[in-house]
N, C-alpha and C positions, 0 to 999 in steps of 0.2 A: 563483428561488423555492426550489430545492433547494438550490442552494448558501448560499441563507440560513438552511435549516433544518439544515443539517449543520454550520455554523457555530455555530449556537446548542447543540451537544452540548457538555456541561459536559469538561473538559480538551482534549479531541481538537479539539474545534471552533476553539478560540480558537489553538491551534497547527497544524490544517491553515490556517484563516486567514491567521495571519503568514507559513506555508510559502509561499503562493499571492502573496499582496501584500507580504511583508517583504522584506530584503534577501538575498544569496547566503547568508548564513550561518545564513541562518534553516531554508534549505531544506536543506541540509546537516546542520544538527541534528533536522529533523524527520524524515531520511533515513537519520540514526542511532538516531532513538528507535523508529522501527519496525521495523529491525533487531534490535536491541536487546530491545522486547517479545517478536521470534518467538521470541529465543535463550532468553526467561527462556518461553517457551512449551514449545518443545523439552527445555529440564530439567525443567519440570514434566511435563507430557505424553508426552514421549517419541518414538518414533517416528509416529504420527501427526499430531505437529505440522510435523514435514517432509513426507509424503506427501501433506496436506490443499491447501497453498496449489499444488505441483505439479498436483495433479488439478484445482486452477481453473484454473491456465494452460492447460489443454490444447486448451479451444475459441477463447482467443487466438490460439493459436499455429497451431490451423486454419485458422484465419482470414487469419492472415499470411501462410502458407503460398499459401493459395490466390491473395490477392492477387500476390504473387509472381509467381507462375505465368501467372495471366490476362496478365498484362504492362502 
C-alpha cells in the first residue's frame, strides 16, 4: 500500500518504479539522478547539503554496527 502511494508521486514515483521493476539500466540511471540531484543540492545549498544526508546515516550505521557485533 505504501509502495503504491510513493509510486503515485508525480516524477519520482514513476522512475523509483521502473528502478524497482525495470531492467539493470534503469536502476543505474535512477542511481545517477539522485546523485546528480544531491550535487545540484550541494551548489545550491552548500555545506549543509553534505552534512544533512551524513547525520541521517548515522543511526543506520548504529545499527549495523551493533548487529556486527551481537554476531
Amino acid at each position: 500500500m505504501i509502495a503504491r502511494m510513493v509510486y503515485h508521486v508525480p516524477v519520482f514515483g514513476w522512475m523509483l518504479k521502473e528502478a524497482v521493476s525495470g531492467p539493470i539500466t534503469a536502476k543505474v540511471l535512477f542511481i545517477l539522478n539522485l546523485l546528480l540531484v544531491w550535487l545540484l543540492a550541494i551548489l545550491t545549498f552548500g555545506y549543509p547539503a553534505i552534512i544533512i544526508p551524513a547525520l541521517a546515516a548515522v543511526p543506520s550505521m548504529f545499527v549495523i554496527l551493533i548487529l556486527i557485533t551481537k554476531g
